[in-house]
KERO-890369 format. One line per 8 residues: their letters; for each residue x negated, y negated, z negated of N, C-alpha, C, O. Coordinates in Angstrom, 1 decimal. Layout:
a	X,Y,Z,X,Y,Z,X,Y,Z,X,Y,Z  ...
//
This chain:
xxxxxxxx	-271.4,132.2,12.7,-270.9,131.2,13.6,-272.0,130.8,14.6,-271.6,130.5,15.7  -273.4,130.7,14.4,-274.6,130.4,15.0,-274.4,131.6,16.3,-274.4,131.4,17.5  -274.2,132.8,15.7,-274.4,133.6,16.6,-273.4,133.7,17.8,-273.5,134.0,19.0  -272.3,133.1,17.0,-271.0,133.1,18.2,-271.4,132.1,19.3,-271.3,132.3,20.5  -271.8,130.8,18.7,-272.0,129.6,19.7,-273.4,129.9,20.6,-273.5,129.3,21.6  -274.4,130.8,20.2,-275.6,131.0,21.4,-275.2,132.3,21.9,-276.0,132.8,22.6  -273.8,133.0,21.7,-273.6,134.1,22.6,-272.5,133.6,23.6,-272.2,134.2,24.7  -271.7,132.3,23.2,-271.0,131.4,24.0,-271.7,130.7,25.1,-271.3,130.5,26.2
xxxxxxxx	-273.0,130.4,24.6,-273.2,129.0,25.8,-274.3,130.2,26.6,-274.4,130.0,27.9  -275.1,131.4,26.1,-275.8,132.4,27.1,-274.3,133.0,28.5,-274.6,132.9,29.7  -273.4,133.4,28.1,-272.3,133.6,29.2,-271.7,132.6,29.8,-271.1,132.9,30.8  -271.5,131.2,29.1,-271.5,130.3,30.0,-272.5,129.6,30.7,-272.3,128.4,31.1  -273.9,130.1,30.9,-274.6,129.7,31.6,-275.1,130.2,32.9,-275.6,129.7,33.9  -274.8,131.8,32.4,-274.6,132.7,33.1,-273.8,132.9,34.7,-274.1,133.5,35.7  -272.6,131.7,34.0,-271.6,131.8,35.2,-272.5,130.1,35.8,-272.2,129.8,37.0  -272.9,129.8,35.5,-273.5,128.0,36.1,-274.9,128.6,36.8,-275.2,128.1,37.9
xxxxxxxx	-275.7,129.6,36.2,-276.4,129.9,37.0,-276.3,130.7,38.3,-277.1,130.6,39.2  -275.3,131.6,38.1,-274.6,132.5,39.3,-274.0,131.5,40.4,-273.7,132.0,41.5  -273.8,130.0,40.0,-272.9,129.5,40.8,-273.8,128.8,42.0,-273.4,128.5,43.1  -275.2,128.7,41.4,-276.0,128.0,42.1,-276.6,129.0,43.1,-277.4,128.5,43.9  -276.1,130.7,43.3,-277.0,131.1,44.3,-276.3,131.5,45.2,-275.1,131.5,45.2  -277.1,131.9,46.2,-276.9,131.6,47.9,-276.7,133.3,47.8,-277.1,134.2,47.0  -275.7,133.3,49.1,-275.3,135.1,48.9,-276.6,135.4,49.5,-277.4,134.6,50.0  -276.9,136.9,49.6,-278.0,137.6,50.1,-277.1,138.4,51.7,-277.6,138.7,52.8
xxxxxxxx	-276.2,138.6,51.3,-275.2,139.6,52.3,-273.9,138.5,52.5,-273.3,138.0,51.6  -273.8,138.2,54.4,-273.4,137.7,54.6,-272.5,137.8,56.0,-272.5,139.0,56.4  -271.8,136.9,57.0,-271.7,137.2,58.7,-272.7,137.4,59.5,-273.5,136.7,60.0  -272.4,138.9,59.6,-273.4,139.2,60.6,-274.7,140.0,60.0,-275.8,140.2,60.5  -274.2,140.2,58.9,-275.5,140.7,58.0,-275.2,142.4,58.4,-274.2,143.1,58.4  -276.6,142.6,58.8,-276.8,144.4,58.9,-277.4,145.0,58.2,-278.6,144.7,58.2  -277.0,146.3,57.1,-277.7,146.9,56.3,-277.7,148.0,56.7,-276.6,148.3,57.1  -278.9,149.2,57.0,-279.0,150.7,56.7,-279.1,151.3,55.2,-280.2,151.3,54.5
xxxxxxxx	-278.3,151.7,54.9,-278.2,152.5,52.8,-279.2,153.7,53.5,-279.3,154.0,54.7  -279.8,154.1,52.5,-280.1,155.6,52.5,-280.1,156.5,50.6,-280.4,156.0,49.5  -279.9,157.3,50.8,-279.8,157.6,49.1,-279.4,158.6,49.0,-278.7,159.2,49.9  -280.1,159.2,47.6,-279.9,160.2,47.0,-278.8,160.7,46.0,-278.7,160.1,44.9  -278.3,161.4,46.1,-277.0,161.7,45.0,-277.6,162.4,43.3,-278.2,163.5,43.4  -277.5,162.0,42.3,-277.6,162.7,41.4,-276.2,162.2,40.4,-275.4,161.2,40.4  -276.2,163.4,39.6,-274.9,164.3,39.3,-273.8,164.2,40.4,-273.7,163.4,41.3  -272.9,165.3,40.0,-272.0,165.6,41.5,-270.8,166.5,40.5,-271.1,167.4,39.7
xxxxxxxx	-269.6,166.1,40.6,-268.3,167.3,40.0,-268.5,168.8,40.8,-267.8,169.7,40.4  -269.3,169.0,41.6,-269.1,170.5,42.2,-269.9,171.5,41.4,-269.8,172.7,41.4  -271.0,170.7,40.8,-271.8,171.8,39.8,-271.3,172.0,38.4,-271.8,172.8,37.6  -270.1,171.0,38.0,-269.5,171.8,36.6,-269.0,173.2,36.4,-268.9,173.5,35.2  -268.7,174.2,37.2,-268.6,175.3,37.2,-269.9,176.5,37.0,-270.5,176.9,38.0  -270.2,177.0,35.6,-270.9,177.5,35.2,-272.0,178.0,36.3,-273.1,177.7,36.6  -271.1,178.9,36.8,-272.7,179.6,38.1,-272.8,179.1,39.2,-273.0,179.8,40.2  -272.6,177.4,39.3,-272.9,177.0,40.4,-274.1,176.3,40.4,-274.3,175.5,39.5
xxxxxxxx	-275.1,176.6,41.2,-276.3,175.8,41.3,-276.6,175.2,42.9,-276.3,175.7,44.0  -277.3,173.8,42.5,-277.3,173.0,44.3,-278.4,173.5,44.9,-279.4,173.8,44.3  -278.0,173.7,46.3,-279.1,174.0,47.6,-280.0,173.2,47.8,-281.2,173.2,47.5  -278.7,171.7,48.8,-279.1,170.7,48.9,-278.7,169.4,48.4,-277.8,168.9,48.9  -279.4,168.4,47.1,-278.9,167.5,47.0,-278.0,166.1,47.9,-278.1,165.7,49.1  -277.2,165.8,47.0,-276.1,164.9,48.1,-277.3,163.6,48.3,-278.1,163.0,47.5  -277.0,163.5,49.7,-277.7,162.9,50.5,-276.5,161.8,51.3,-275.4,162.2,51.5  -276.8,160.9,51.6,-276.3,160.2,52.2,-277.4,158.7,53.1,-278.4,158.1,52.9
xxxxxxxx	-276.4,158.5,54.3,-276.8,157.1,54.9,-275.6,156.3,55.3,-274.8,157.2,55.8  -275.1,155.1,55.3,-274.9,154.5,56.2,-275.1,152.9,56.3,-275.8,152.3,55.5  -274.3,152.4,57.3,-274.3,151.1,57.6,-273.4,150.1,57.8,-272.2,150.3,58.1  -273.9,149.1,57.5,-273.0,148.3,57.0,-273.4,147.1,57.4,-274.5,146.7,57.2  -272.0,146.2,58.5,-272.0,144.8,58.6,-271.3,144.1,58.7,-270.2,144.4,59.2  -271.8,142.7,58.1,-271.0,141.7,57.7,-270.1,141.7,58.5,-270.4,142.1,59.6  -268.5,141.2,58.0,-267.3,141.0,59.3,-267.2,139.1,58.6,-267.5,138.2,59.5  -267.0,138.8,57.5,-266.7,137.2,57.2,-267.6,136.9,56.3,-268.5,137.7,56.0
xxxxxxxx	-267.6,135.6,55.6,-267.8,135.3,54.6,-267.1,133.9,54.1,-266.2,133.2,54.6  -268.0,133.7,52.8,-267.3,132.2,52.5,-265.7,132.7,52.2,-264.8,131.9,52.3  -265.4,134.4,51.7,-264.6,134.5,50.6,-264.7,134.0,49.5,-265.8,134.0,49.0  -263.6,133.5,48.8,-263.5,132.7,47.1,-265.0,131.8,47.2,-265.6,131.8,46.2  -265.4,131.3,48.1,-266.7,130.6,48.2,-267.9,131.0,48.8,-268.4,130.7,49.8  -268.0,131.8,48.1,-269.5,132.6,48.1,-269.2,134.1,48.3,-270.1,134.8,47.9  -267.9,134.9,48.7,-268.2,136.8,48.4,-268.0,136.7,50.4,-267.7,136.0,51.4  -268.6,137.9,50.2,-268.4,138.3,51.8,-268.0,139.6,51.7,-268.4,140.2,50.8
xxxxxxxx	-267.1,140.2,52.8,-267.0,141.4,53.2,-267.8,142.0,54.3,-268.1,141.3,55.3  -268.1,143.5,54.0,-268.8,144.0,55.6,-268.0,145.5,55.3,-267.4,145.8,54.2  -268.1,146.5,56.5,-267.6,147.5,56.6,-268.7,148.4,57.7,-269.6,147.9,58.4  -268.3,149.6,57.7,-269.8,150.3,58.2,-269.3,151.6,58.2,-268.5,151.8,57.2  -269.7,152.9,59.2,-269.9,153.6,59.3,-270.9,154.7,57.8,-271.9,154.3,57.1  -270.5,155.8,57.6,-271.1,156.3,56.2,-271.1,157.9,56.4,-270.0,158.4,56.7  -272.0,158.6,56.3,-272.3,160.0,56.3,-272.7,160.9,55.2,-273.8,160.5,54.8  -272.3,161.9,54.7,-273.3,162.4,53.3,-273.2,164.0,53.4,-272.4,164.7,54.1
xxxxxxxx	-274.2,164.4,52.5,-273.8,166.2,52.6,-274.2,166.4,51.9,-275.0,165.6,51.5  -274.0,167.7,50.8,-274.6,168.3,50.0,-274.8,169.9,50.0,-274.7,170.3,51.2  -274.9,170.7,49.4,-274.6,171.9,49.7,-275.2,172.5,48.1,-276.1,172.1,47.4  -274.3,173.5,47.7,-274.3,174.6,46.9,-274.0,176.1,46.8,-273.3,176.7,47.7  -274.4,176.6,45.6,-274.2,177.9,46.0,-273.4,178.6,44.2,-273.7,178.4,43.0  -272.6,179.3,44.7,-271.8,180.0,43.8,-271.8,181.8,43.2,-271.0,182.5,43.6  -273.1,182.4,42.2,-274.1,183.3,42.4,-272.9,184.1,41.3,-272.4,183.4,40.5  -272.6,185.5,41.4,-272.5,186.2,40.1,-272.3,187.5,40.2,-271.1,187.7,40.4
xxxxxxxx	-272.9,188.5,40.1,-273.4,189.8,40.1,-274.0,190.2,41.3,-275.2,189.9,41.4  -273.3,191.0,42.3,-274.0,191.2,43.3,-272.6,190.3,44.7,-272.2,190.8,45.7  -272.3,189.3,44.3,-271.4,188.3,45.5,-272.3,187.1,45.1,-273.0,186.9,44.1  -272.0,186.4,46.4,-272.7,185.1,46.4,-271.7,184.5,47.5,-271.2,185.1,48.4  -271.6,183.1,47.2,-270.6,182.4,48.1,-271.8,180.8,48.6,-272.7,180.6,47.8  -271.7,180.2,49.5,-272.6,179.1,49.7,-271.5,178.3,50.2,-270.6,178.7,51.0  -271.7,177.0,49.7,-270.7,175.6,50.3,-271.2,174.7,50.9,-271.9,174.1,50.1  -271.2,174.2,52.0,-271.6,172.7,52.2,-270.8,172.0,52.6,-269.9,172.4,53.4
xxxxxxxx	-270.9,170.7,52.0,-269.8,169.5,52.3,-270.5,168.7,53.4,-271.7,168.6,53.4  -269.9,168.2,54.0,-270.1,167.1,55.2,-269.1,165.9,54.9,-267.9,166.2,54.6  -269.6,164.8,55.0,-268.3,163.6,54.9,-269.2,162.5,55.5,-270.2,161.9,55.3  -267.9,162.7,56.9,-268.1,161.4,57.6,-266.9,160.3,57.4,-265.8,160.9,57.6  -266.9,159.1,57.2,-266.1,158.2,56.9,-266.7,156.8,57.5,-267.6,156.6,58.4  -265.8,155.7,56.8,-266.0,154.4,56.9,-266.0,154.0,55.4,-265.1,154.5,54.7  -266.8,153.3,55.0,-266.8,152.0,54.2,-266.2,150.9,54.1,-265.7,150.5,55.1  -266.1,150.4,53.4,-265.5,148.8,53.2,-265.7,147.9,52.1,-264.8,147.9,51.3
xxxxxxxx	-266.7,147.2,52.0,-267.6,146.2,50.7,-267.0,144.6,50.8,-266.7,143.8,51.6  -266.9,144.8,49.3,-266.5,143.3,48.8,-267.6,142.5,48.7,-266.8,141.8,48.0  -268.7,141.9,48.6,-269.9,141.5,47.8,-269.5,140.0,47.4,-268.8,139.2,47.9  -270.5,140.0,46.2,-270.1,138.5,45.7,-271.6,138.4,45.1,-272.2,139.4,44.5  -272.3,137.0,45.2,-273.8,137.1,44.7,-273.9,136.3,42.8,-273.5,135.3,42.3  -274.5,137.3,42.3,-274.7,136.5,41.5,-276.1,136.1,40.4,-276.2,135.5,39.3  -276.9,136.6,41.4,-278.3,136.6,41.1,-279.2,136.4,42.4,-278.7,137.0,43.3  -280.2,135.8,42.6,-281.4,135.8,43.7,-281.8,137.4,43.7,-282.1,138.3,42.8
xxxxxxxx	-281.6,137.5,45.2,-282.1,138.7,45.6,-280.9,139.8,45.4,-280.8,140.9,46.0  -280.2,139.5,44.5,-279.6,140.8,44.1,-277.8,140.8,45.0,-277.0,139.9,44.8  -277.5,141.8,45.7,-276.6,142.1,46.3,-275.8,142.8,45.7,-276.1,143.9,45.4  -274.6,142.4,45.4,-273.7,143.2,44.1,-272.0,143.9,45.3,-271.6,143.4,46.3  -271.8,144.4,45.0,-270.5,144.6,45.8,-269.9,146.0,45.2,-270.5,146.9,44.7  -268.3,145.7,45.5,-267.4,147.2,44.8,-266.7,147.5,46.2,-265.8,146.8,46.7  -267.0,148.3,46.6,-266.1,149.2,47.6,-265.6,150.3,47.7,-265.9,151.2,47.0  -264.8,150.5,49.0,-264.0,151.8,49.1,-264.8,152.6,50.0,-265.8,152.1,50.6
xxxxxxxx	-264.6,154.0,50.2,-264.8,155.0,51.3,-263.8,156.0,51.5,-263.4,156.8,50.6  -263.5,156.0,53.0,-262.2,156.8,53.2,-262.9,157.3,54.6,-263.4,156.7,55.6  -262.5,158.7,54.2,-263.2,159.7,55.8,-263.0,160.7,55.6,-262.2,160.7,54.6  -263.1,162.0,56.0,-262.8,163.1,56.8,-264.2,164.0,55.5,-265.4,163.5,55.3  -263.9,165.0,55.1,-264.7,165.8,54.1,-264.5,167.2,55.1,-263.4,167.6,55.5  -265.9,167.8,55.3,-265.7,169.5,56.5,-266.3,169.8,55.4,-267.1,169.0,54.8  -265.8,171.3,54.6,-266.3,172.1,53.9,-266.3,173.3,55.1,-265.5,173.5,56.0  -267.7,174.0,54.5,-268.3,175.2,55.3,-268.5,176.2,54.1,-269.3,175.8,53.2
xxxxxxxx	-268.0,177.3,54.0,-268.3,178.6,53.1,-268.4,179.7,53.4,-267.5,180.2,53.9  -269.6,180.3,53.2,-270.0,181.6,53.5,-270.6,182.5,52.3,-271.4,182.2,51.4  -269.8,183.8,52.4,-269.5,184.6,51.0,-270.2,185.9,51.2,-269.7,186.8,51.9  -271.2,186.1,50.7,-271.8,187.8,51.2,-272.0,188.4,49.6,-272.6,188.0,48.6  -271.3,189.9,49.8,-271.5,190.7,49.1,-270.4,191.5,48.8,-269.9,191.8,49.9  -269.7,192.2,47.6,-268.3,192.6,47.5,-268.0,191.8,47.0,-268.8,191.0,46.6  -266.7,191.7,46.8,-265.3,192.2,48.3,-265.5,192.1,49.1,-265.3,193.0,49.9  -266.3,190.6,49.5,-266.3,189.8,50.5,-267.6,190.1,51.8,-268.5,189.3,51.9
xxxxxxxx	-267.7,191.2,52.6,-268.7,191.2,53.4,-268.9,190.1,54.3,-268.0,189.8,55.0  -269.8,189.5,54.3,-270.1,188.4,55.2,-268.9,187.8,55.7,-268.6,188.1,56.8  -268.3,187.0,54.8,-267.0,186.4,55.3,-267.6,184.7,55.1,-268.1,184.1,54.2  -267.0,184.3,56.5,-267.0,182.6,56.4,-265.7,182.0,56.9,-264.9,182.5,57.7  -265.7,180.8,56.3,-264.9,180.0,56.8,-265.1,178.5,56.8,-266.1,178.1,56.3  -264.0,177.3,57.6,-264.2,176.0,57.0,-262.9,175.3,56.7,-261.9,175.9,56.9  -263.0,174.1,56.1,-261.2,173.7,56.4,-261.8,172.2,55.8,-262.9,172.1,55.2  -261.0,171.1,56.1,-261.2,169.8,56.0,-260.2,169.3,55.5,-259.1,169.8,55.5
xxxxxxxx	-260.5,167.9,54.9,-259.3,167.5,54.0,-259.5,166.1,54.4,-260.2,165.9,55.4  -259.0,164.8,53.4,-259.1,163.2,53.3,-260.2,163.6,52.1,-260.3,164.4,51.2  -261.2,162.2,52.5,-261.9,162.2,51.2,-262.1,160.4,51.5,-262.3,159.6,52.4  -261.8,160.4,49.8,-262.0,158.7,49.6,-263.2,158.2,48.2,-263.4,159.0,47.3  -263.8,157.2,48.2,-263.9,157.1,46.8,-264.4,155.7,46.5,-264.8,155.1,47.4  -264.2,155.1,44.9,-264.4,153.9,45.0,-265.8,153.9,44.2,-266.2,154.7,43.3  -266.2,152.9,44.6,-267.2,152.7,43.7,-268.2,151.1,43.8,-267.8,150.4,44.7  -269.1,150.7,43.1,-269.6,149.7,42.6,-271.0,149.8,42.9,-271.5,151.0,42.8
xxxxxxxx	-271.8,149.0,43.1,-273.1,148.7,43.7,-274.4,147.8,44.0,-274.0,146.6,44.3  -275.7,147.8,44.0,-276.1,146.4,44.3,-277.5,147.0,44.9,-278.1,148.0,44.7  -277.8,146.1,45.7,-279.2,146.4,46.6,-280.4,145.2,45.7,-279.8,144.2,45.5  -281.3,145.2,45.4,-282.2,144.2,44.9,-283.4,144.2,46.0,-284.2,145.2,46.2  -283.5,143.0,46.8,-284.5,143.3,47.5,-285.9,142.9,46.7,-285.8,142.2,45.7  -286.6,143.2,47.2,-287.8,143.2,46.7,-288.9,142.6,48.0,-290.0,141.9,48.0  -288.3,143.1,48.7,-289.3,142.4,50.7,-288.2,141.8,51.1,-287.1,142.1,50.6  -288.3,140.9,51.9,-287.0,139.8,52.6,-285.8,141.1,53.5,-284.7,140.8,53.9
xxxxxxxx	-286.5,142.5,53.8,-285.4,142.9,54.7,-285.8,144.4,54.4,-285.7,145.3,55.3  -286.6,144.9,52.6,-285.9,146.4,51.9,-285.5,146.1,50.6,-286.3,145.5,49.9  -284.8,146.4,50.2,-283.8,146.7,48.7,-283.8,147.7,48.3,-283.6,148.7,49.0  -284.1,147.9,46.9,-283.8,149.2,46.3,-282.0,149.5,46.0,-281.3,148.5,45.8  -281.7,150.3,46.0,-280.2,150.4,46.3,-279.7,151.2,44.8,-280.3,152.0,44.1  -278.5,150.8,44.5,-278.0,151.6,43.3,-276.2,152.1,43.5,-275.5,151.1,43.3  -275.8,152.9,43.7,-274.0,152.9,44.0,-273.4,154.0,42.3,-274.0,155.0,41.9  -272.3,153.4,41.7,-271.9,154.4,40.4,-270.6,154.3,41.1,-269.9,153.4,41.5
xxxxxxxx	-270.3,155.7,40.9,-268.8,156.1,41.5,-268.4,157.3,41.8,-269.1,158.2,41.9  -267.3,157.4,42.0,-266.3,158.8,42.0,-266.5,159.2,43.5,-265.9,158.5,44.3  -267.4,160.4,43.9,-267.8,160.3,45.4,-268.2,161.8,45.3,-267.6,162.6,44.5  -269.3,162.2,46.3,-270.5,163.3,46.5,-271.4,163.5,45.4,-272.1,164.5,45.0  -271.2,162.1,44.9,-272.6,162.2,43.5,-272.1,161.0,42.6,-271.5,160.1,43.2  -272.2,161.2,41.3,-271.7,159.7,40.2,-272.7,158.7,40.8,-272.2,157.7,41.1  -274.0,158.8,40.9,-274.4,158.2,41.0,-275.6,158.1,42.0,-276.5,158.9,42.0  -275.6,157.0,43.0,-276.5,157.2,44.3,-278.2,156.3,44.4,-278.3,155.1,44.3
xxxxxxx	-279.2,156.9,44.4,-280.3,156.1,44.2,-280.9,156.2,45.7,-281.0,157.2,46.3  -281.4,154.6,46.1,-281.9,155.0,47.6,-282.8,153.1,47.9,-283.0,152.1,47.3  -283.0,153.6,49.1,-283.2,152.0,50.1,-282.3,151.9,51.1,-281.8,152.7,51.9  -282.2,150.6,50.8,-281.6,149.7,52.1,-282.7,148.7,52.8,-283.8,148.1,52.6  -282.0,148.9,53.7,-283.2,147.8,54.9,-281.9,147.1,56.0,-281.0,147.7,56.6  -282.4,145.8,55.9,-281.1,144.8,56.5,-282.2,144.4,57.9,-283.5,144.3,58.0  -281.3,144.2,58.9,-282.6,143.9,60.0,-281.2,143.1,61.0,-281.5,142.6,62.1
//
């Protein structure tokens, strides 16, 4: 019973201290993301190994705030790429993805310094492949599809205008490690 009532009043304090902070991301607020992708669904296939890790940047600014009180939205421009290669006997195939899109962030603050937000990405995915060996003599191609993905996030700044960046989500990479810098 002790344990129930100090794991009650720690999450209800939780929400009284969240209530008292000031958003970090707001109208007008400008961020540059930059980051690194680690793990990715394109290397589950046995002989595929990556070229280039997924890489990504974009930006992002405030459109309102003073949603449900304190959440703000921003939306932004977003770019990433990765590249791999698909190796087995004497054929070799190489892939790179390109995805340019838009963004779209919910943020709601609930810690000093810490910028929390769940959003969407919906944009245009260019795959590029080139196949050398048999069958396939130097054969390439590209073709493009919709690429979307949702995912969850938070910048912690640490200097008034860089953040270390964190994004977990169904994308280029599960998971994205980088800086942001708001200016």
């Amino acid at each position: 019973m002790k344990r129930i009532t100090i794991l009650t009043a720690v999450f209800i304090s939780s929400f009284i201290i969240a209530a008292g902070q000031e958003p970090v991301f707001v109208k007008g607020s400008r961020v540059f993301n930059a980051g690194l992708g680690i793990g990715t669904r394109v290397l589950s296939a046995t002989y595929n190994k990556l070229v280039f890790p997924p890489l990504s940047a974009s930006l992002e600014v405030g459109l309102t705030d003073n949603v449900l009180e304190k959440a703000s939205i921003g939306v932004g421009p977003y770019i990433g790429f990765l590249s791999y290669k698909w190796e087995y006997s004497n054929w070799s195939a190489r892939y790179s993805n390109t995805i340019v899109g838009v963004r779209g962030n919910f943020h709601y603050p609930f810690i000093e310094k810490l910028d929390t937000y769940a959003g969407l990405l919906i944009g245009w995915d260019i795959v590029n492949v080139k196949e050398t060996g048999e069958p396939y003599e130097n054969y390439a191609d590209s073709s493009s599809h919709i690429a979307w993905s949702l995912f969850v996030g938070a910048r912690y700044y640490f200097r008034e205008n860089m953040a270390a960046m964190a994004e977990l989500g169904y994308g280029p990479s599960y998971l994205n490690l980088g800086l942001a810098f708001s200016f």
